[in-house]
C-alpha positions in Angstrom: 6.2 -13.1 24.1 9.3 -12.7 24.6 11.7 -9.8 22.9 13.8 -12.0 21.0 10.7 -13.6 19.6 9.0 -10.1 19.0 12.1 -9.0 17.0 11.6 -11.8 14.8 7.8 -12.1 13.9 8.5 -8.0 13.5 11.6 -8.8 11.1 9.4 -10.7 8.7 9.0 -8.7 5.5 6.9 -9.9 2.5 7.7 -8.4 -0.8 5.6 -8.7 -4.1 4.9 -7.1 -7.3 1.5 -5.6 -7.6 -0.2 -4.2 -11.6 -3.0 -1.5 -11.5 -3.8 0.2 -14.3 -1.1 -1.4 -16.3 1.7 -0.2 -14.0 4.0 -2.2 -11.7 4.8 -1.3 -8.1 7.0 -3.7 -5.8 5.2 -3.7 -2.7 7.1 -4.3 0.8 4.5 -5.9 4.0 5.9 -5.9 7.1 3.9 -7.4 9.7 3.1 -6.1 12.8 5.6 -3.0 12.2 4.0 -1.3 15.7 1.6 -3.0 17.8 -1.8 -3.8 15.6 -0.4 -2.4 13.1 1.3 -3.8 9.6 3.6 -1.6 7.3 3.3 -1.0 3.4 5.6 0.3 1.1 4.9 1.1 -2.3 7.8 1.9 -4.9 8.3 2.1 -8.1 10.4 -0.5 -10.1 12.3 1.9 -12.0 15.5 3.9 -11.3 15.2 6.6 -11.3 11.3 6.1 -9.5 9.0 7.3 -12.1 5.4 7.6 -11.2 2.9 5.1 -9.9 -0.6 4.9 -9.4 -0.5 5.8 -5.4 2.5 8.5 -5.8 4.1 10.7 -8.2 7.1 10.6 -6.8 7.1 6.6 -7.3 6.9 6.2 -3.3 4.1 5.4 -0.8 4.3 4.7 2.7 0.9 3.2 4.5 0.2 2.0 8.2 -2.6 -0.6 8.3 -4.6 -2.2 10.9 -3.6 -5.6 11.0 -7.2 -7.1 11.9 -7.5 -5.2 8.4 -4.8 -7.1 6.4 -5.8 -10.3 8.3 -9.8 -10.2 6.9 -8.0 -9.6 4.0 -7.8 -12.6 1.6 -4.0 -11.8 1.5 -1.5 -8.9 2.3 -1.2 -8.4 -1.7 -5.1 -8.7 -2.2 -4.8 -5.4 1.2 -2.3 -3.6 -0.8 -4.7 -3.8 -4.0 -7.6 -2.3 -2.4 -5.4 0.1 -0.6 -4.5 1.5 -4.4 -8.0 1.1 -5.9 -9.4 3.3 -2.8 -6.6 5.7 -3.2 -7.8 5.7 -7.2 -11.6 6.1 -6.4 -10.9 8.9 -3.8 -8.3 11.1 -6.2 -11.3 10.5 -9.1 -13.9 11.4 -6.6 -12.2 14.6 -5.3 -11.4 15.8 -8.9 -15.1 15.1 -10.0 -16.0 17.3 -7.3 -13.7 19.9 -7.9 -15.0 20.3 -11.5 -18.2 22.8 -12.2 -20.5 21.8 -14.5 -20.9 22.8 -17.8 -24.3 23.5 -17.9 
């Protein structure tokens, strides 16, 4: 491949809104940011960035394999799964944080 054909399969950038748990997020793909590997970023849609369900500070940044995002049905079906795993892990590690009451 040559460079000026890298630069431009690197340069394309898909950008899509994304709702979980009732809250919006704009989500930036690029593919193929690094070798293998596609880029995610998750914002929020407000200025200033309020919170969102992968951040409080209404920004995530995530590196994904692309043979990943490519079983994937789509890069906005990844980038759903990516927040719902994110979800399930922050309720998991509070449930096992809490004691028991009895």
């Amino acid at each position: 491949m040559s460079t000026s054909s890298r630069r431009k399969a690197k340069k394309s950038v898909i950008t899509f809104s994304l709702v979980v748990e009732a809250q919006e997020m704009i989500v930036t793909y690029q593919p193929n940011w690094m070798p293998d590997t596609g880029h995610f970023e998750f914002r929020s849609p407000h200025e200033p960035p309020r919170r969102i369900p992968i951040s409080e500070t209404g920004y995530r940044s995530y590196f994904a394999p692309m043979d990943e995002v490519t079983a994937a049905d789509s890069p906005q079906d990844y980038a759903r799964e990516v927040v719902l795993a994110s979800l399930r892990s922050h309720q998991n590690a509070r449930n096992d944080r809490q004691l028991p009451l009895f």
